[in-house]
C-alpha positions in Angstrom: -96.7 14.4 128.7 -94.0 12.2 129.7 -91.3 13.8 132.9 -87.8 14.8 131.4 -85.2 12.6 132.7 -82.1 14.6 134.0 -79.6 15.4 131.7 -77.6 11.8 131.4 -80.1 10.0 132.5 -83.1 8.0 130.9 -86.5 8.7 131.0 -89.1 7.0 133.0 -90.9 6.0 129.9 -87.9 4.2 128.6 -86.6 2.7 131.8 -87.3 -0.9 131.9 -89.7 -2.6 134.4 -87.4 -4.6 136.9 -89.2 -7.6 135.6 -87.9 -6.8 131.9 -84.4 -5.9 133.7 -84.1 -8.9 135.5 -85.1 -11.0 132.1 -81.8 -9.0 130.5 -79.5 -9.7 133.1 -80.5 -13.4 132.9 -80.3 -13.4 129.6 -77.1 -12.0 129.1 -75.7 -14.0 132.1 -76.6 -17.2 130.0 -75.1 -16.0 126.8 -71.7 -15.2 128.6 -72.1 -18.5 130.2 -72.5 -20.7 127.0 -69.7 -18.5 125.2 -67.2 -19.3 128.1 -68.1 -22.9 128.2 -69.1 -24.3 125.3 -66.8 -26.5 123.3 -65.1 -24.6 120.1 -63.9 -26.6 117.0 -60.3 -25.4 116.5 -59.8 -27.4 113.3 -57.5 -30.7 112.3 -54.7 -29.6 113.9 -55.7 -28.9 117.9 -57.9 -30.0 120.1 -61.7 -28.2 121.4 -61.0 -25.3 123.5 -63.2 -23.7 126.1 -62.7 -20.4 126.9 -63.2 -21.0 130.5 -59.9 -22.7 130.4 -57.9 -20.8 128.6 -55.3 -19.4 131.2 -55.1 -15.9 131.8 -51.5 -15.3 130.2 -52.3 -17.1 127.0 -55.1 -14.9 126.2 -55.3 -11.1 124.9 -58.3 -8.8 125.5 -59.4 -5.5 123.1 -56.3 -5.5 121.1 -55.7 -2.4 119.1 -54.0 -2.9 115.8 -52.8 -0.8 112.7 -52.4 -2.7 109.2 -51.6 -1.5 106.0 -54.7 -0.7 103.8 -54.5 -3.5 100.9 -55.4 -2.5 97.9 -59.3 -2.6 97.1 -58.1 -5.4 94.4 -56.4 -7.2 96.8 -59.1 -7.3 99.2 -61.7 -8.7 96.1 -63.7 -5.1 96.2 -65.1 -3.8 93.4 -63.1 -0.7 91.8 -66.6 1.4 92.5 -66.6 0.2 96.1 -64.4 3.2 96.8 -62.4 1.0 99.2 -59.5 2.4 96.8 -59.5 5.8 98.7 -57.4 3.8 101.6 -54.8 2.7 99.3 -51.7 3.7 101.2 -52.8 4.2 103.9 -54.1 2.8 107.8 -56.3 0.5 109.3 -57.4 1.0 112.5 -59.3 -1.9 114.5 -59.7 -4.0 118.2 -59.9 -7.2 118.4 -61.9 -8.6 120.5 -59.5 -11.5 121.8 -55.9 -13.1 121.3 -55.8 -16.4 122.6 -53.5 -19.5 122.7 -54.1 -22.7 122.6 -51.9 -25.9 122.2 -49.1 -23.9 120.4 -51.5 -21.7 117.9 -52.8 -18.4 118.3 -56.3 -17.9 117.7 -58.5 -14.0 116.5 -61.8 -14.2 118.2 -64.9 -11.8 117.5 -68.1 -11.9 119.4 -71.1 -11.1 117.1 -75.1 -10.5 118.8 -76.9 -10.3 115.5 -80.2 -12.3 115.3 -79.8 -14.3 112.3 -83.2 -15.3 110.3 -83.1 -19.0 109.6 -80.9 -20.1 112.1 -77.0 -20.2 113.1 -75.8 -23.2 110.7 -72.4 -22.6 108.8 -74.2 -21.1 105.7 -76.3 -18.8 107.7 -73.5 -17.3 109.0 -71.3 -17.7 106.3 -74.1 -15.5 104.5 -74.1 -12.8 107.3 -70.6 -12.4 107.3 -70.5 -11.3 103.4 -73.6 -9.3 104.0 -72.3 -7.5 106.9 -68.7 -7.1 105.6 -67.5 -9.2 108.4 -65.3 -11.6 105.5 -63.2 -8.5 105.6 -62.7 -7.7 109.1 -61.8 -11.5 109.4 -59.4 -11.0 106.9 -57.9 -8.0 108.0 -58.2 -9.3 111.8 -56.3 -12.3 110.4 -53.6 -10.0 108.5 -52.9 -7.8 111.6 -52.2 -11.0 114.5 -50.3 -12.6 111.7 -47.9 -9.6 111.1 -48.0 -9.6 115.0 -46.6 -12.8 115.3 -43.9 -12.2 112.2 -42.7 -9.4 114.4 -42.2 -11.6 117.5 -40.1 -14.3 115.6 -43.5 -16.9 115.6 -43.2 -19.6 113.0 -46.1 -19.1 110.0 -48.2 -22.4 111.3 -48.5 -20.2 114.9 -51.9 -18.9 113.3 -54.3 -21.0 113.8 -57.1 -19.0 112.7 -60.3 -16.7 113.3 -63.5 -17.6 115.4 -66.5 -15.8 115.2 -68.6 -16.8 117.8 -72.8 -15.2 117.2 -73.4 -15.1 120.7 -77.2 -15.8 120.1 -77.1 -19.2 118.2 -74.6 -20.9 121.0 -76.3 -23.8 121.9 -74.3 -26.9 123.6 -77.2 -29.5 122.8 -76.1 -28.9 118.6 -72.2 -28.7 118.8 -70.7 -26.0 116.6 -74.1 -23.9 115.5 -73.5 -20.3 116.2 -69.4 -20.9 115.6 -67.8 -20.0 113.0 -63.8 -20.9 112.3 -62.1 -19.6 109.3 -59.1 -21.3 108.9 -55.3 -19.9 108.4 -54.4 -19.5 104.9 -58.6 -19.1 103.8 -57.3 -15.3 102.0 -54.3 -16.7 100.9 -50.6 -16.4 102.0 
């Protein structure tokens, strides 16, 4: 029989070998690395960003927000969904990052998933409607867009939401593992 670990503390038998650790630390390291660095495709109207250069006071970490529930019609649910319970009511989310860049603010979400098939735009396209993800973009998008309303920001500020799958970064094939949905993709 396996020793019980301390209360708060993991068991011996799940603990991994400082081999296996060392592989996860290196592993993450590189994924951080690549999502820092790696060019991101802003769209037409700016330029690549990387991260790593984005300053420090033109970037916002774990925002909280509150929105309006849309109606379940408005959001493209189906009336069984039961998305219509919300009606009225509250959303509450954090977004990963707020960040600027030449003149337009940018939602950014980091996603892990392992994606079968590979990390082209239809492949993640695909995940994002499987895993409901569509919506939080377009709630994530409704929520810095009403932010920016509030502060007196012109409309075109917005420049859109990035979801970067952190697993399908890869420098050597530009833009796989990025996806940028566009300001005005759910309408006004």
């Amino acid at each position: 029989m396996a020793p019980v670990a301390a209360p708060g503390q993991p068991s011996a038998a799940c603990a991994p070998s400082a081999g296996a650790a060392r592989s996860y630390v290196e592993e993450i390291a590189r994924l951080v690395w690549t999502a820092l660095t790696i060019p991101l495709d802003l769209g037409p109207a700016a330029p690549p960003a990387r991260l790593c250069d984005v300053e420090p006071s033109d970037r916002l970490r774990e925002i909280e927000f509150h929105v309006r529930s849309p109606s379940a019609q408005a959001l493209g649910l189906p009336a069984a969904s039961g998305a219509q319970q919300c009606d009225g009511g509250y959303i509450y989310g954090i977004i990963d990052l707020v960040f600027r860049h030449s003149g337009r603010v940018y939602v950014l979400d980091w996603k892990s998933n392992h994606i079968e098939g590979g990390y082209g735009t239809a492949a993640l396209e695909r995940k994002m409607s499987e895993e409901g993800y569509d919506l939080q973009a377009r709630l994530y998008s409704q929520a810095v867009v009403q932010w920016l309303a509030a502060r007196g920001q012109a409309p075109g500020t917005f420049g859109g939401t990035l979801y970067l799958f952190l697993r399908g970064l890869d420098p050597a094939r530009p833009g796989q593992g990025i996806l940028h949905i566009p300001p005005g993709h759910f309408g006004p």
